[in-house]
TIRO-2110 file (N, C-alpha, C; in Angstrom, 1 decimal):
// TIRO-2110
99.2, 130.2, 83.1, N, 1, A
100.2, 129.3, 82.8, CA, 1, A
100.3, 128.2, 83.9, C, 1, A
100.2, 128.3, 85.6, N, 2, A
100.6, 127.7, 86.2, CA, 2, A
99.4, 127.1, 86.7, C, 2, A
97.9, 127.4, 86.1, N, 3, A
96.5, 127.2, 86.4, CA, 3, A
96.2, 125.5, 85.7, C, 3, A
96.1, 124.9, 86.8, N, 4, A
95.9, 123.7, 86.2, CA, 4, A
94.8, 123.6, 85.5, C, 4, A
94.9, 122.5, 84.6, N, 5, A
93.9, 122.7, 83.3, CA, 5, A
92.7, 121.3, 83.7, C, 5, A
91.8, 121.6, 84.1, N, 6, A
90.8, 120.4, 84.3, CA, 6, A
89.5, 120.5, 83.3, C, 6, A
89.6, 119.7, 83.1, N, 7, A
88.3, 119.6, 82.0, CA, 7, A
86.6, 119.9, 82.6, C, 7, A
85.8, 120.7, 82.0, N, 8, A
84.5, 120.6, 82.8, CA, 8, A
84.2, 119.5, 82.8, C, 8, A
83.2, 119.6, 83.7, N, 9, A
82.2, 118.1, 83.8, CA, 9, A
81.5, 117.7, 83.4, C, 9, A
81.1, 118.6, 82.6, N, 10, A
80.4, 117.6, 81.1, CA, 10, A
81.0, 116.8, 80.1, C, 10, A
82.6, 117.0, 79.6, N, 11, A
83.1, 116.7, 79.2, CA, 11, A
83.9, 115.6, 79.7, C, 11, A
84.2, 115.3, 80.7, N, 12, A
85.1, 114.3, 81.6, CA, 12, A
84.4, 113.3, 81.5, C, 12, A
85.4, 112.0, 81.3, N, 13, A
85.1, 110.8, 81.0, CA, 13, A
84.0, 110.1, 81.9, C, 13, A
83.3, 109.6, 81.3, N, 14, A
82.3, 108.4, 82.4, CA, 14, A
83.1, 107.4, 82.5, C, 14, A
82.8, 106.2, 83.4, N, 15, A
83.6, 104.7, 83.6, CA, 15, A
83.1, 104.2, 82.3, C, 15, A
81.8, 104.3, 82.3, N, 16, A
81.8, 103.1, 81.1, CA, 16, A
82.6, 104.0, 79.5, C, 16, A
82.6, 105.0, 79.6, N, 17, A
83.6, 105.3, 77.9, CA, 17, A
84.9, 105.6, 78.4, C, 17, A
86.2, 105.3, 79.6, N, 18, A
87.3, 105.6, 79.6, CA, 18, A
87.8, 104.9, 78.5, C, 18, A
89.0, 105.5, 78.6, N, 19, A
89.9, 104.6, 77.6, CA, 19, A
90.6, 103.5, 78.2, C, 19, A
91.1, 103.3, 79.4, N, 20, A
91.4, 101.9, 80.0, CA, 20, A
90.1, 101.1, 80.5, C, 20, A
90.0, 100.4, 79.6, N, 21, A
89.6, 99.3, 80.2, CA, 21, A
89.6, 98.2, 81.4, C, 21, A
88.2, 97.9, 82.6, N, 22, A
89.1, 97.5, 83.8, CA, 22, A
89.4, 95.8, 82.9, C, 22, A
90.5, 95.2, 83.7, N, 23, A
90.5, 93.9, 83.6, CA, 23, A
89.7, 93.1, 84.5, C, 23, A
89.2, 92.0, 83.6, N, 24, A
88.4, 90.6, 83.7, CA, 24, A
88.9, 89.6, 83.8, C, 24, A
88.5, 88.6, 84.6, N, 25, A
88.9, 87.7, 84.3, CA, 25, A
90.3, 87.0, 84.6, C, 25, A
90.9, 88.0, 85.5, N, 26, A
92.3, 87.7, 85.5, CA, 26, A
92.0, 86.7, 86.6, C, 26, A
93.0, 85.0, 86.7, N, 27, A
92.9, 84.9, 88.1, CA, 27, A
94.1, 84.2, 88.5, C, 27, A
94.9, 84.4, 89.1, N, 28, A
96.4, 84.3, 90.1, CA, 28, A
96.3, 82.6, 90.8, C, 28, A
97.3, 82.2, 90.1, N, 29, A
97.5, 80.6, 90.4, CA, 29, A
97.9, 80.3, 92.1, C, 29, A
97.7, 79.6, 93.1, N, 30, A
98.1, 79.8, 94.4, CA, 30, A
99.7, 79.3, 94.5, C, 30, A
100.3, 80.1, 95.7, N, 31, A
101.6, 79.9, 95.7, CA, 31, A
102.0, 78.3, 95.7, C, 31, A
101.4, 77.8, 96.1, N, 32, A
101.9, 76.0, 96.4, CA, 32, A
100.9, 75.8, 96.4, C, 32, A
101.0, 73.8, 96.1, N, 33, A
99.9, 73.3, 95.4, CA, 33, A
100.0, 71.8, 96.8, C, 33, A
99.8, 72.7, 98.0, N, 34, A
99.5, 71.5, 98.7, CA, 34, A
98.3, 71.8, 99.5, C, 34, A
97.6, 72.4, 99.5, N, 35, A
95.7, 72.5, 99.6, CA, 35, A
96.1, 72.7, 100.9, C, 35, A
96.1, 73.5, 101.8, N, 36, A
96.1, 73.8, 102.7, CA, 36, A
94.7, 74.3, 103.2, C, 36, A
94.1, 73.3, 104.5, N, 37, A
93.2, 74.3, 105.3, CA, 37, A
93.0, 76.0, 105.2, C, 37, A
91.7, 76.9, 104.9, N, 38, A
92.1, 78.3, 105.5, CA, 38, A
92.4, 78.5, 107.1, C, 38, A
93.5, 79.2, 107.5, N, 39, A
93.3, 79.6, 108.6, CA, 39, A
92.4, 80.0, 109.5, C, 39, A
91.9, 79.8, 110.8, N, 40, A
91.0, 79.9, 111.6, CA, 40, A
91.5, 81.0, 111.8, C, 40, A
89.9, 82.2, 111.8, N, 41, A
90.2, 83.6, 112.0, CA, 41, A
89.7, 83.7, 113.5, C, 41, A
90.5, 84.3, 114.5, N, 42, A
90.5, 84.5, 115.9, CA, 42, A
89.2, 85.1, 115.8, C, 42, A
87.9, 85.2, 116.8, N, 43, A
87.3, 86.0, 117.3, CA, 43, A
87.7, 87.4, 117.8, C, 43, A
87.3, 88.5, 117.4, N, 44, A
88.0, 89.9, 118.2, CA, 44, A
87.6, 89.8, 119.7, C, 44, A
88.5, 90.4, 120.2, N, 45, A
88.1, 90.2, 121.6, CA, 45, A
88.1, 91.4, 122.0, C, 45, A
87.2, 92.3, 123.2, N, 46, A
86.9, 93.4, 123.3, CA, 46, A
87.9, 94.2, 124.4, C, 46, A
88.2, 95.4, 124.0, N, 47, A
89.4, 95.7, 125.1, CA, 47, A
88.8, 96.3, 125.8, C, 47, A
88.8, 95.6, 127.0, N, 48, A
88.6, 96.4, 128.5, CA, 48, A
89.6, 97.7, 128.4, C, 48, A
88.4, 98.6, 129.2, N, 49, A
89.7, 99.5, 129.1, CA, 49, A
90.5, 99.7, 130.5, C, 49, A
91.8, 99.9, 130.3, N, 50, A
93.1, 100.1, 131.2, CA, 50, A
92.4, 100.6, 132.1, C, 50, A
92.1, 100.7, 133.5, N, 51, A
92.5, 101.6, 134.7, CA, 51, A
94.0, 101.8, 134.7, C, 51, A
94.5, 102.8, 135.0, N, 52, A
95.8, 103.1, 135.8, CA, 52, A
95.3, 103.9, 136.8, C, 52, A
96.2, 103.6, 137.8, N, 53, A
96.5, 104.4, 139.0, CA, 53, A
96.6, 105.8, 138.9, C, 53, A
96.2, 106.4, 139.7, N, 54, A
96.4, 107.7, 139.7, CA, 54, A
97.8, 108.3, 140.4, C, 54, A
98.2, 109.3, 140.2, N, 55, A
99.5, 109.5, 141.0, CA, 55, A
98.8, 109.6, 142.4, C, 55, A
99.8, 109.0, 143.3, N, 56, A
99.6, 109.7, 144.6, CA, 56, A
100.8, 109.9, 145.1, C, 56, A
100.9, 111.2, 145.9, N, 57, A
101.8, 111.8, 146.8, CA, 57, A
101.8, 111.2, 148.1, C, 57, A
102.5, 110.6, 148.7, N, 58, A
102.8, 110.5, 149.9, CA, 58, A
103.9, 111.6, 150.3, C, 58, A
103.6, 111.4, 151.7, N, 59, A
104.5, 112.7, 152.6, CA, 59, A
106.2, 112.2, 152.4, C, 59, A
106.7, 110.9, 151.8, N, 60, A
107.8, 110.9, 152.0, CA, 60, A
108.5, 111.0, 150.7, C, 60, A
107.3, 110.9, 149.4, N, 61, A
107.9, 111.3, 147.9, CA, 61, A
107.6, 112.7, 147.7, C, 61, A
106.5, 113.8, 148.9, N, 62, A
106.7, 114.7, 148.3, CA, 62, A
107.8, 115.1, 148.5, C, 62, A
108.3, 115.1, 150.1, N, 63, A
109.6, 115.2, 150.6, CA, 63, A
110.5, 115.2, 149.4, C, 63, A
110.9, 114.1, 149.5, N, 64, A
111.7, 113.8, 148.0, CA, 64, A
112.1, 114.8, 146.9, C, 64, A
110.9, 115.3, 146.3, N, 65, A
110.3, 116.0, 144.8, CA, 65, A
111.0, 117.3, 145.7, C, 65, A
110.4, 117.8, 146.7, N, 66, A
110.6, 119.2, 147.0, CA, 66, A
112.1, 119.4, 147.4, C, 66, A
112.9, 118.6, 147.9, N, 67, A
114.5, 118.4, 148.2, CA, 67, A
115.1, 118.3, 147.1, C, 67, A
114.5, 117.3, 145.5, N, 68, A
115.2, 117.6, 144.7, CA, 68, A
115.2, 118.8, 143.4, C, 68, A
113.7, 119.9, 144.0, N, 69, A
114.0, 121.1, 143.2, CA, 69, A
114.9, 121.5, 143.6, C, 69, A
114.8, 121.9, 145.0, N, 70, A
116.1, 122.7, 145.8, CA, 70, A
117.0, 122.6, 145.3, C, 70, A
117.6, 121.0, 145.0, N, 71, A
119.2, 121.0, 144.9, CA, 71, A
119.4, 121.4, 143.3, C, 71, A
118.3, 121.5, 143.0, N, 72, A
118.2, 121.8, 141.1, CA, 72, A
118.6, 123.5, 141.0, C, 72, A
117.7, 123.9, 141.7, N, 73, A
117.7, 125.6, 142.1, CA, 73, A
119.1, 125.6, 142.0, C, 73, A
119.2, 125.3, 143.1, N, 74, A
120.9, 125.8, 143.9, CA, 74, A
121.9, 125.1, 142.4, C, 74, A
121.8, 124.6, 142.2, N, 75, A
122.8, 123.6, 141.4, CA, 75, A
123.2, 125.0, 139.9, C, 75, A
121.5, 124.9, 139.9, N, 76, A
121.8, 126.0, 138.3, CA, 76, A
122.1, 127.3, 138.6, C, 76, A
121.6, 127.8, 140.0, N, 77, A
122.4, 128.9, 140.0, CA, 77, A
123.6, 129.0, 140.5, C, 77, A
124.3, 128.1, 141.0, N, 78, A
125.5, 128.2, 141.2, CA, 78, A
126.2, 128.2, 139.8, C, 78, A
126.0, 127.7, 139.1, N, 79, A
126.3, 127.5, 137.9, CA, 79, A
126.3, 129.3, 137.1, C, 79, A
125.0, 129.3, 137.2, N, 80, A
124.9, 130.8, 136.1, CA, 80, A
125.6, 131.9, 137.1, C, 80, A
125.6, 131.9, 138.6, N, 81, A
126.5, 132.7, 139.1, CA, 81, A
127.7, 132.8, 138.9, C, 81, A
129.0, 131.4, 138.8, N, 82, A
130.1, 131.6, 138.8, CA, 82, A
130.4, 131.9, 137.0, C, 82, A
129.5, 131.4, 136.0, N, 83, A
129.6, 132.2, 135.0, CA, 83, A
129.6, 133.7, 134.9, C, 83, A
128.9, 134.3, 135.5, N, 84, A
128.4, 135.4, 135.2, CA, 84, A
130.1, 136.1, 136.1, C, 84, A
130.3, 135.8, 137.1, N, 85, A
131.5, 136.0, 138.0, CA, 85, A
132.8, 136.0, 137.0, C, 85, A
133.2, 134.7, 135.9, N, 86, A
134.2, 134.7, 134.8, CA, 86, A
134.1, 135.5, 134.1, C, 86, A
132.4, 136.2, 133.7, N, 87, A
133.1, 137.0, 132.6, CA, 87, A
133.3, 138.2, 133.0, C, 87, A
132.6, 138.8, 134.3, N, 88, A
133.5, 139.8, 135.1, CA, 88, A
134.6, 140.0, 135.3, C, 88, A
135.3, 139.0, 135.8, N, 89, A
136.6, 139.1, 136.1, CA, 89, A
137.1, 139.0, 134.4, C, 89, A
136.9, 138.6, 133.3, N, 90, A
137.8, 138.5, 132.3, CA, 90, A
137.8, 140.0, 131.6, C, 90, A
136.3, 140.5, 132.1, N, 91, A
135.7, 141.8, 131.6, CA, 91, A
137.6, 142.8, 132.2, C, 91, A
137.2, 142.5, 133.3, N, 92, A
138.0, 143.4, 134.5, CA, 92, A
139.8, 143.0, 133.9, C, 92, A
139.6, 142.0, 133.9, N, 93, A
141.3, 142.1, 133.3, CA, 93, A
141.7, 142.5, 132.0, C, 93, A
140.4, 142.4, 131.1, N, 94, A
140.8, 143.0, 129.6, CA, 94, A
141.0, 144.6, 129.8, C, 94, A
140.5, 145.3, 130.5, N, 95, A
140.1, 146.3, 131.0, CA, 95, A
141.4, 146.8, 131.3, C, 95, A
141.7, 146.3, 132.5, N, 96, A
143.2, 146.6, 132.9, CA, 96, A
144.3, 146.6, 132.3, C, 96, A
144.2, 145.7, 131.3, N, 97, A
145.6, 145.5, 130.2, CA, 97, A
144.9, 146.5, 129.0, C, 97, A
144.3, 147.1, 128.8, N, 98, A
144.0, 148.2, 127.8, CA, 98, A
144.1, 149.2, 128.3, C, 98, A
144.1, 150.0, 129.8, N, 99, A
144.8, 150.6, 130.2, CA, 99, A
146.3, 150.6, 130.5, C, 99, A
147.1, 149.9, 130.9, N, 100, A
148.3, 149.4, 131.1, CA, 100, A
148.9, 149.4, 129.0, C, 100, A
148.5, 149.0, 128.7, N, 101, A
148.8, 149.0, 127.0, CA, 101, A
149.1, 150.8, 126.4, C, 101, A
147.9, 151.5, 127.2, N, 102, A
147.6, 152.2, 126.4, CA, 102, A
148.7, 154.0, 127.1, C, 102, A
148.3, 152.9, 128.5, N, 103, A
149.8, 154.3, 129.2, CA, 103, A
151.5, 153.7, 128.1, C, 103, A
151.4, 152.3, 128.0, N, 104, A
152.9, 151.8, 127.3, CA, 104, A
153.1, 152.7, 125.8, C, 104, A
152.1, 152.9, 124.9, N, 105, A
151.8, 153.2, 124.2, CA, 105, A
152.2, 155.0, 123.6, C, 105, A
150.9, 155.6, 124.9, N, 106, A
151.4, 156.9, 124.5, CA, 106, A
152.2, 157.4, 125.1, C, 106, A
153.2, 157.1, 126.0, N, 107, A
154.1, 157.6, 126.8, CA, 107, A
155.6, 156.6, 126.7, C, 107, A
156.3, 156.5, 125.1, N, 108, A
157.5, 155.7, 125.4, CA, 108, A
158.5, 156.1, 126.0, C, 108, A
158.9, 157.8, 126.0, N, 109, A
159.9, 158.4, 126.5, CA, 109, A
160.2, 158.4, 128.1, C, 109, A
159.0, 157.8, 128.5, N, 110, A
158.9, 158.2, 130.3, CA, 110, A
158.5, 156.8, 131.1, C, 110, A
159.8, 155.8, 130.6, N, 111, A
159.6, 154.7, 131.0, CA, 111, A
161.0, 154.7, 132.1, C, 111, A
END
């Protein structure tokens, strides 16, 4: 059912017996009728190819590069440390108020 249906090759149309016929003879009037010169077609011109520069390292950009992983280092891990430090401490205070809840809780008579 979902096998597309192609005709053999013996049977499939030649050009000369299709059913559409190509068109002849057609020919397209020009946009304006003031005879214009054709355009001069530029010669291609051949592209040299690009040199670029190669990177080079000098001793005061490596400087640079190596100073500013450092401060990258340090930067993210201060970062993922004092997160890690919040959810500690938030860990640590839920903790203590579910204990503190849970003495309020089972123990009303002995307040």
């Amino acid at each position: 059912m979902f096998t597309p249906k192609i005709p053999p090759p013996d049977t499939a149309p030649t050009p000369g017996t299709s059913l559409v016929q190509p068109l002849t003879g057609i020919t397209h009037t020009p946009a304006c009728t003031c005879h214009h010169a054709p355009a001069a077609v530029p010669a291609p011109v051949s592209a040299a190819p690009v040199s670029r520069p190669a990177v080079q390292l000098t001793p005061g950009s490596l400087l640079v590069a190596a100073a500013g992983g450092t401060a990258m280092v340090l930067i993210i891990g201060t970062v993922l440390v004092s997160m890690l430090l919040a959810t500690a401490i938030t860990a640590a205070s839920v903790a203590v108020c579910a204990v503190v809840l849970r003495s309020l809780l089972n123990r009303p008579n002995n307040r």
